[in-house]
C-alpha beads as a LAMMPS data file, in Angstrom:
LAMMPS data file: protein, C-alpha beads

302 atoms
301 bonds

1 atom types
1 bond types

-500.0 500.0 xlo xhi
-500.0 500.0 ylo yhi
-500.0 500.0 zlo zhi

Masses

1 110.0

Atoms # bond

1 1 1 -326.907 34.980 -223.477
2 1 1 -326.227 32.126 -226.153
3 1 1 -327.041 29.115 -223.166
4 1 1 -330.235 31.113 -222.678
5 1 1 -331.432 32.854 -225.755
6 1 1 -333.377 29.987 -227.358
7 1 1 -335.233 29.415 -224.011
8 1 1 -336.197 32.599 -223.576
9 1 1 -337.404 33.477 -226.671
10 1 1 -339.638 30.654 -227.285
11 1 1 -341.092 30.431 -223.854
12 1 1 -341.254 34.362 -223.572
13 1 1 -343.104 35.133 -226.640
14 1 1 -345.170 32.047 -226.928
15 1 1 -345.735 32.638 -223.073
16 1 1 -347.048 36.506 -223.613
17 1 1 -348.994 35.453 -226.180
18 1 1 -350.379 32.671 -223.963
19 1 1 -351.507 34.697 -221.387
20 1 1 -352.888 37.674 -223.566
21 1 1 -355.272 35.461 -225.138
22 1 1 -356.143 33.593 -221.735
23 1 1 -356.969 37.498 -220.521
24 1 1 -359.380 37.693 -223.743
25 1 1 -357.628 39.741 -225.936
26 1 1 -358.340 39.532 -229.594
27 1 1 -355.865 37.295 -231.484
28 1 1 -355.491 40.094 -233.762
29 1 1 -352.696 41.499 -230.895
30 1 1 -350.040 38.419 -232.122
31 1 1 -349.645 39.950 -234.930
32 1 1 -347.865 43.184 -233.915
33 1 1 -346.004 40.847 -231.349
34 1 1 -344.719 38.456 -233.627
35 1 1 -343.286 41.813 -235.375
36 1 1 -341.612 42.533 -232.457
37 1 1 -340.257 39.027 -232.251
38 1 1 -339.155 39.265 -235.675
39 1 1 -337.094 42.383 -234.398
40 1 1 -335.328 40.721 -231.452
41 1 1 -334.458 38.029 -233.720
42 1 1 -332.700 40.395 -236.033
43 1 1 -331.027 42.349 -233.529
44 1 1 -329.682 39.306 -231.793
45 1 1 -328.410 38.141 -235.069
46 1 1 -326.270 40.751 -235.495
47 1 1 -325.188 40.882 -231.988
48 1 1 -324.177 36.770 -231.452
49 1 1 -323.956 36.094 -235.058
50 1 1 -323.187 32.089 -235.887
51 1 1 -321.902 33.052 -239.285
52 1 1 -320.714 36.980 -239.824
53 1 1 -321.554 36.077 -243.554
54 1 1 -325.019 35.409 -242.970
55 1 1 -326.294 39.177 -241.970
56 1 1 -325.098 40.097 -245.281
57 1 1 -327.915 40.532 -247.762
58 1 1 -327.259 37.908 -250.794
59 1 1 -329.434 40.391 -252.715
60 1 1 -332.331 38.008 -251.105
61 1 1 -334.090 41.097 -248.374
62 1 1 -336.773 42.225 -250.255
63 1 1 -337.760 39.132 -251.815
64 1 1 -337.647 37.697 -247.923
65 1 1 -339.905 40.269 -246.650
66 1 1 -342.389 39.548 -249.474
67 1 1 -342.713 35.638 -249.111
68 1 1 -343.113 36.767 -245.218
69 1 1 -345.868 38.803 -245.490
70 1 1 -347.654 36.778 -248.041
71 1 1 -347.072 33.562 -246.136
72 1 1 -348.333 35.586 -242.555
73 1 1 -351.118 37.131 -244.570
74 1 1 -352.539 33.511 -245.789
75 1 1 -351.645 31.935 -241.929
76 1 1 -354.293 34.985 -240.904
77 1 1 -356.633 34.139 -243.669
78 1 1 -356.422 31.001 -242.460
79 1 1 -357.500 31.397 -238.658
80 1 1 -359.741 33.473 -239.606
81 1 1 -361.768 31.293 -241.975
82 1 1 -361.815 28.720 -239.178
83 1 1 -365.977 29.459 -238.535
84 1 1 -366.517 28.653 -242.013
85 1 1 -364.134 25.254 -241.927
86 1 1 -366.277 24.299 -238.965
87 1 1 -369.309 24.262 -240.950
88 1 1 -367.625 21.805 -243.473
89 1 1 -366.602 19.697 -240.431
90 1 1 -369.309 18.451 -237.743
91 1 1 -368.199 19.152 -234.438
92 1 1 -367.246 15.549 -233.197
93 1 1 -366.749 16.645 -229.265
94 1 1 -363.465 15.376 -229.207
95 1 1 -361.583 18.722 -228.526
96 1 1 -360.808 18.771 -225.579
97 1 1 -361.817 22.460 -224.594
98 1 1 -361.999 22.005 -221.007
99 1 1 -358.492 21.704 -220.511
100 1 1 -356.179 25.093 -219.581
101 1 1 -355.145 26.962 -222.293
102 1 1 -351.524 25.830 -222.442
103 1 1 -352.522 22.175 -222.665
104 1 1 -354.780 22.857 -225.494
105 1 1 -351.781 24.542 -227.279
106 1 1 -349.670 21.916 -226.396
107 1 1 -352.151 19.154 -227.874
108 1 1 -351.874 21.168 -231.403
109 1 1 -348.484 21.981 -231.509
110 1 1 -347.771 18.233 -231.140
111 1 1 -350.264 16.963 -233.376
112 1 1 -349.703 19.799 -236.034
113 1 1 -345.417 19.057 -235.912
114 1 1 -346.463 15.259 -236.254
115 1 1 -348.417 16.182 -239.634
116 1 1 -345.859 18.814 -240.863
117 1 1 -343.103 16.705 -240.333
118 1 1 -344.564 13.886 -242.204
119 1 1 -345.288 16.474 -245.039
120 1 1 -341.884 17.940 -244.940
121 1 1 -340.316 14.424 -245.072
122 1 1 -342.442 13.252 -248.127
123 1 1 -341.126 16.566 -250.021
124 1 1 -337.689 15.018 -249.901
125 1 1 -339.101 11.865 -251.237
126 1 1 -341.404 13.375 -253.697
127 1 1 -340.421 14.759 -257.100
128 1 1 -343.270 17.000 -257.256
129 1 1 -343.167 17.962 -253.521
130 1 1 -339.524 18.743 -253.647
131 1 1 -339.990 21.027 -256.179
132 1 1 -342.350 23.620 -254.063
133 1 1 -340.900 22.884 -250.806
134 1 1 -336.617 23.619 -252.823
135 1 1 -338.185 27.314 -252.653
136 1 1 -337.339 27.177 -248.568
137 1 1 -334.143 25.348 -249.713
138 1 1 -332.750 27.762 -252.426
139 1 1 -331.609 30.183 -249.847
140 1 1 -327.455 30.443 -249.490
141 1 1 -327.532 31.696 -245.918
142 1 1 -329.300 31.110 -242.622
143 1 1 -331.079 33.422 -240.452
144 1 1 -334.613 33.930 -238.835
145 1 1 -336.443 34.913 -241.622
146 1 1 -335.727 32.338 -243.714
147 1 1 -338.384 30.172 -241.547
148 1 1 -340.690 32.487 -243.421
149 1 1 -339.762 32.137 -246.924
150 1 1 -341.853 29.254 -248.633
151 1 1 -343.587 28.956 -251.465
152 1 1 -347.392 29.559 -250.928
153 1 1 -348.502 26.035 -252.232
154 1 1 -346.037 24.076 -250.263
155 1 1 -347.184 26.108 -247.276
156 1 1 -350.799 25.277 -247.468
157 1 1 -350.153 21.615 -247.810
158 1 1 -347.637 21.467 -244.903
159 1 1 -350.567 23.457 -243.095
160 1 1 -353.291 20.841 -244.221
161 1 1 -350.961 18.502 -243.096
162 1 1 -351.035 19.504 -239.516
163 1 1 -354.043 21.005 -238.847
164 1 1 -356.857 18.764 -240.572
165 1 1 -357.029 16.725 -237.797
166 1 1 -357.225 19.388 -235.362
167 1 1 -359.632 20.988 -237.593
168 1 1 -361.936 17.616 -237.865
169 1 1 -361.291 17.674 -234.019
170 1 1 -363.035 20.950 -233.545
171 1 1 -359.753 22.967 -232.746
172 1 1 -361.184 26.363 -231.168
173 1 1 -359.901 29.605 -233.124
174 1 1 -358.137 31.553 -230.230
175 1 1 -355.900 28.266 -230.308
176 1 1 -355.732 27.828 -233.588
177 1 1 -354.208 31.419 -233.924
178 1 1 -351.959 30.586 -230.769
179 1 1 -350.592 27.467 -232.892
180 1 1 -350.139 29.885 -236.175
181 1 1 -348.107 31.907 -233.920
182 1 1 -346.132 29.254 -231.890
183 1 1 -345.040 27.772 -235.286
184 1 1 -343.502 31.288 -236.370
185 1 1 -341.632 31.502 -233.392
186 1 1 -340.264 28.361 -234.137
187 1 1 -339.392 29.240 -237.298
188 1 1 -337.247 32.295 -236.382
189 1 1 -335.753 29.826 -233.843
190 1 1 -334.547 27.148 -236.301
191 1 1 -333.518 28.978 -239.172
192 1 1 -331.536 31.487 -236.650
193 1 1 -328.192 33.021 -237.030
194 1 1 -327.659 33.664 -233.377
195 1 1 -324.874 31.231 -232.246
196 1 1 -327.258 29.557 -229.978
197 1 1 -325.834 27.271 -227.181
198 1 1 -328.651 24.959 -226.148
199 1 1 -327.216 21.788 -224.803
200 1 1 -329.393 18.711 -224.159
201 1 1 -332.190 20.766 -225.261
202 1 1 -331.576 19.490 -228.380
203 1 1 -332.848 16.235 -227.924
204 1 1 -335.994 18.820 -227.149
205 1 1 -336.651 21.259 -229.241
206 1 1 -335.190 21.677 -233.042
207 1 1 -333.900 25.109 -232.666
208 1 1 -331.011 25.948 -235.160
209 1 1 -328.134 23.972 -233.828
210 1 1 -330.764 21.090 -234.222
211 1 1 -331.900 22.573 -238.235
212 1 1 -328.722 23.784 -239.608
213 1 1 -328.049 20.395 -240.748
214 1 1 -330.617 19.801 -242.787
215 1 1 -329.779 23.057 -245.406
216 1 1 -326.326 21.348 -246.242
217 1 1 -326.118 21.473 -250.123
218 1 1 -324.508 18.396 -250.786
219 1 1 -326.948 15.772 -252.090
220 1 1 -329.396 13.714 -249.810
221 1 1 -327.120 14.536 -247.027
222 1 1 -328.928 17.415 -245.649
223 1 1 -332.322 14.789 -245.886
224 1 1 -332.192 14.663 -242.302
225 1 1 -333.770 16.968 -239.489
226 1 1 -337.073 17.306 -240.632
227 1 1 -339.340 17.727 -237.385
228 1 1 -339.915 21.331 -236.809
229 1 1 -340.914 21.831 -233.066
230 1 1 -339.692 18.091 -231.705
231 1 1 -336.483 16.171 -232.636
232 1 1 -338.199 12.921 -231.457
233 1 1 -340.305 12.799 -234.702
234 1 1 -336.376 12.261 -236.260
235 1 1 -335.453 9.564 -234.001
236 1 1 -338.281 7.448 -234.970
237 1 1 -338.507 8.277 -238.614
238 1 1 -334.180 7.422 -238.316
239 1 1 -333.342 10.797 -239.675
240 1 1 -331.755 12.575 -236.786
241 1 1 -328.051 13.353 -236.847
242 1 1 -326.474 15.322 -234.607
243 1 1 -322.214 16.999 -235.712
244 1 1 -321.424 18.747 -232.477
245 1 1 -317.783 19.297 -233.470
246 1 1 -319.206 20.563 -237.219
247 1 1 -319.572 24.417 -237.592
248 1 1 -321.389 24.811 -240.817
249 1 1 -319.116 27.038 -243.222
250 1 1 -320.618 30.314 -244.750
251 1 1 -321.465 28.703 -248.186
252 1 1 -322.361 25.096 -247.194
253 1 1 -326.466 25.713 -247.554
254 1 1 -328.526 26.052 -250.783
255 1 1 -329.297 23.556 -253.271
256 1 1 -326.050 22.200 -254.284
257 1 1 -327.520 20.707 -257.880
258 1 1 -329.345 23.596 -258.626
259 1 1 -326.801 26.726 -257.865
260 1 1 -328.170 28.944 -260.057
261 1 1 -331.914 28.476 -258.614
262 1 1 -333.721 31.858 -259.202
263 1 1 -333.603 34.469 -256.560
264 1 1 -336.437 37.059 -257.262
265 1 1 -340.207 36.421 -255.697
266 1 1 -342.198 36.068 -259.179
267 1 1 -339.578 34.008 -260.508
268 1 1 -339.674 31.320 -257.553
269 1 1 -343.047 31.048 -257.337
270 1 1 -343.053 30.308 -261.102
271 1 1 -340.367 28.247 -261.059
272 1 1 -341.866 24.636 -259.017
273 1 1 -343.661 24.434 -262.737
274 1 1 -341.189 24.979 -265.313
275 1 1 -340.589 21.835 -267.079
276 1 1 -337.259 21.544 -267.668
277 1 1 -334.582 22.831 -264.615
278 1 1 -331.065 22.702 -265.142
279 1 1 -329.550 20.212 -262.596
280 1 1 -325.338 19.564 -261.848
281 1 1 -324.622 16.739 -259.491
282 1 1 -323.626 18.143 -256.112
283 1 1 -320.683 19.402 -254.871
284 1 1 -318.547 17.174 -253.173
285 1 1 -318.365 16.803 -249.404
286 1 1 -315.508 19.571 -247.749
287 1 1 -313.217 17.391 -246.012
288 1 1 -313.937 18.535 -242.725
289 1 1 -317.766 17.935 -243.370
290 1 1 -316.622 14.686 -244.022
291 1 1 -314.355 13.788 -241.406
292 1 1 -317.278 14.858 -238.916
293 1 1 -319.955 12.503 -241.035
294 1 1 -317.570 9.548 -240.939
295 1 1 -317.163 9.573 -237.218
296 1 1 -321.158 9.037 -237.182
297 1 1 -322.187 6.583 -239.848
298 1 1 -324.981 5.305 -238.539
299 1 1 -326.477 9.206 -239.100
300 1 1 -325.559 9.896 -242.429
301 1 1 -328.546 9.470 -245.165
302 1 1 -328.259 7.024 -248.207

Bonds

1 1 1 2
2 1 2 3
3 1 3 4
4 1 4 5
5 1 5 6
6 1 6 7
7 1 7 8
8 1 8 9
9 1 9 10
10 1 10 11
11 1 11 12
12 1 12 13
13 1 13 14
14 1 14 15
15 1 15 16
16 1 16 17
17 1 17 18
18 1 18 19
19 1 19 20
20 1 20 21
21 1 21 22
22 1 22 23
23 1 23 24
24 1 24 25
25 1 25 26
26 1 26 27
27 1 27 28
28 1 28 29
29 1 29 30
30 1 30 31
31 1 31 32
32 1 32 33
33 1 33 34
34 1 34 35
35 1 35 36
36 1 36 37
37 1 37 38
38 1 38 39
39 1 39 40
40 1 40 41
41 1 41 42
42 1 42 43
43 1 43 44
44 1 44 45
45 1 45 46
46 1 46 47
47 1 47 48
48 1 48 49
49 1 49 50
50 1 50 51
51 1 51 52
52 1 52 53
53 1 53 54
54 1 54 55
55 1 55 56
56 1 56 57
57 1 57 58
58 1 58 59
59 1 59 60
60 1 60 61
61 1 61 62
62 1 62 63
63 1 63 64
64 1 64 65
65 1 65 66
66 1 66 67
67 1 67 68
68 1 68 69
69 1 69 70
70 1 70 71
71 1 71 72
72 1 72 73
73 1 73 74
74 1 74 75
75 1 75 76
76 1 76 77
77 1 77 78
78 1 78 79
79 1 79 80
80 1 80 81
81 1 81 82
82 1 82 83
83 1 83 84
84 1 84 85
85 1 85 86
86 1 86 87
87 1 87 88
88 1 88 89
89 1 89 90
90 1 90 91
91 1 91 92
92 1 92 93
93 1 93 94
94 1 94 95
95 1 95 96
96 1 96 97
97 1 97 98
98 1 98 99
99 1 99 100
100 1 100 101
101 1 101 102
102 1 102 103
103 1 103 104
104 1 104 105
105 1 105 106
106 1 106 107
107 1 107 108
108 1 108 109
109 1 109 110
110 1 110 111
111 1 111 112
112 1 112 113
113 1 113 114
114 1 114 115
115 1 115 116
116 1 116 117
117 1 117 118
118 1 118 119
119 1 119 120
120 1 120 121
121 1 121 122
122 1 122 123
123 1 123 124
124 1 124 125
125 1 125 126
126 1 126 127
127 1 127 128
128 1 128 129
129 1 129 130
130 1 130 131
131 1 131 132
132 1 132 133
133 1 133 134
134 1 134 135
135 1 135 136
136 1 136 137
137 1 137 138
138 1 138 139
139 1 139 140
140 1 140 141
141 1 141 142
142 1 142 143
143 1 143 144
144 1 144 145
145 1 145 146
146 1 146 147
147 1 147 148
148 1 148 149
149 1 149 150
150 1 150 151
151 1 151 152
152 1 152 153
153 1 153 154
154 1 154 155
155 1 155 156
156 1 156 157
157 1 157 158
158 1 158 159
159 1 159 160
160 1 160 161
161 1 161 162
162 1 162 163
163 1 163 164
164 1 164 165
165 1 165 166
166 1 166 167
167 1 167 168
168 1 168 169
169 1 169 170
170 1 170 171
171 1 171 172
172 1 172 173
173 1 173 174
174 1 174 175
175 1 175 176
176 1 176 177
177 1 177 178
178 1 178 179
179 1 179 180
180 1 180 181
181 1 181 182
182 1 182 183
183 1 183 184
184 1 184 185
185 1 185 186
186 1 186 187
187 1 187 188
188 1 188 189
189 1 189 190
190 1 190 191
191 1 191 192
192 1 192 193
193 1 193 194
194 1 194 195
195 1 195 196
196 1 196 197
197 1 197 198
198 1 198 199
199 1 199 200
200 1 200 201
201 1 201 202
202 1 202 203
203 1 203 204
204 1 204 205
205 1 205 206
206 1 206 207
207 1 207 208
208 1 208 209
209 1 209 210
210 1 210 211
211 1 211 212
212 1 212 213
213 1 213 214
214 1 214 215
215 1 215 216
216 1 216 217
217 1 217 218
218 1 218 219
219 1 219 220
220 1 220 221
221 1 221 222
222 1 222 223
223 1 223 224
224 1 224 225
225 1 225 226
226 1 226 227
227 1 227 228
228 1 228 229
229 1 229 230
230 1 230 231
231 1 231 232
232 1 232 233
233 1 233 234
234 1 234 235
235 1 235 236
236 1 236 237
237 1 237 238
238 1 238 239
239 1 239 240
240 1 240 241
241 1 241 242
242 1 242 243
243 1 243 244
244 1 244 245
245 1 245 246
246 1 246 247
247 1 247 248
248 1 248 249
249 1 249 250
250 1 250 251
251 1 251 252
252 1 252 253
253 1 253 254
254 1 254 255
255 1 255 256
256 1 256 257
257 1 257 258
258 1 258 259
259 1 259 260
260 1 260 261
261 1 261 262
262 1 262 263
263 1 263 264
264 1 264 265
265 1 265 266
266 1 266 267
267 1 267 268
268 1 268 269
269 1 269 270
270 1 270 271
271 1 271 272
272 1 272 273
273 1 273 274
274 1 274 275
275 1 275 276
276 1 276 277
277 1 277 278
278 1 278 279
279 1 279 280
280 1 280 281
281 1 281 282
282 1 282 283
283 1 283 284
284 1 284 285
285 1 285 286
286 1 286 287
287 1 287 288
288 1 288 289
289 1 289 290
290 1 290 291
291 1 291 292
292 1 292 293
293 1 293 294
294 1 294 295
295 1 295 296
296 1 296 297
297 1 297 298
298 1 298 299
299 1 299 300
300 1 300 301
301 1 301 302
């Protein structure tokens, strides 16, 4: 079940939802299903855990759950608004809506992980980026519903990021709601606690074994990683490294100069625009962390 559980969770939800709204059902139906994929996530979490550690609550549950719905809530919002955004945008005729439905998904999944990636990249670059998008990073353990936590701002630019061009392109709604769902999936995927075996898939997709990585604590060197559906975007931005003999300890995520980062759902949304934030340099590298960095230099981040 860990060779096969990444596979068949992306390709069977994505796949049902596929073909539910190629048989015309309303896109309001991914909703309740991405519920339900929320739910196998958990349960295989606690049944193939990678880290024990992680399915205990760091007093961080409810305030998960909220950032979830409000996040899902303003992805809804946002399909649903599409007829209005077209009115902004002309339709240019360069969608390409002849095409079967799985190509046209597979156009804006590609195109939207080019844009977020680039967004997500520049918030490791960018003062004022980083902080809305340390939100994500201020959680101290990994599991699927992490890919849900982010603050609200930082969402809707990472969105902007990859859909305007889609948008401008005349992306059709029922695909646009297929690509808000696709990217959820792929969140619970790459912020996973299932210990996930996926082989040379990983120079595929970035599932967890892929994302884990890029949560480390210490300093710039968890600035790598950053595509969220394809690990080629890392390859040519030279930010893909790969520790296959590394399993990530139960406290090596979080912000490491910023431990005591609030916890509580008002607080973090607040918290990108307080002017002063208390910051310790990082905690050093643990020795095995180490060892496994120096064996691939030519990864590591300066």
């Amino acid at each position: 079940m860990r060779s096969v559980y990444g596979p068949v969770f992306f390709f069977g939800f994505i796949g049902v939802a596929l073909l539910a709204v190629a048989e015309g059902w309303s896109p309001a139906w991914l909703l309740p299903l991405l519920l339900m994929a929320i739910g196998v996530s958990t349960l295989c979490e606690r049944r193939w855990p990678y880290r024990e550690q992680w399915n205990r609550s760091h007093g961080d549950d409810a305030r998960d759950v909220v950032h979830a719905g409000v996040n899902e809530t303003l992805n809804v919002t946002a399909v649903a608004a599409i007829p209005l955004i077209a009115m902004i945008f002309p339709d240019a005729g360069l969608w390409p809506a002849a095409w079967p439905l799985a190509l046209q998904l597979l156009l804006a999944v590609t195109v939207a992980d080019m844009g977020i990636t680039l967004v997500h990249y520049a918030s490791h670059r960018w003062p004022l980026l980083w902080r809305l998008h340390a939100v994500h990073h201020s959680v101290t353990r990994l599991y699927g519903f992490n890919g849900l936590m982010k603050h609200p701002v930082h969402q809707l630019l990472e969105t902007l990021g990859g859909t305007l061009p889609l948008l401008m392109c005349g992306l059709p709604q029922p695909v646009a709601a297929l690509l808000a769902f696709s990217i959820s999936i792929e969140l619970l995927l790459q912020h996973s606690n299932v210990d996930m075996r996926i082989g040379v898939l990983r120079y595929v997709f970035a599932w967890a074994p892929v994302h884990r990585l890029h949560h480390l604590k210490y300093g710039t060197h968890g600035d790598v990683n950053f595509a969220l559906f394809f690990p080629a975007w890392d390859r040519l931005l030279g930010t893909a490294l790969h520790l296959p003999r590394y399993r990530l300890a139960d406290n090596d995520v979080g912000i490491g100069d910023c431990p005591d980062y609030p916890v509580g759902w008002f607080t973090q949304l607040r918290q990108p625009f307080v002017r002063q934030q208390k910051i310790v340099p990082p905690p050093a590298l643990p020795e095995p962390l180490r060892e496994a960095l120096d064996k691939h230099p030519q990864a590591q981040v300066a």
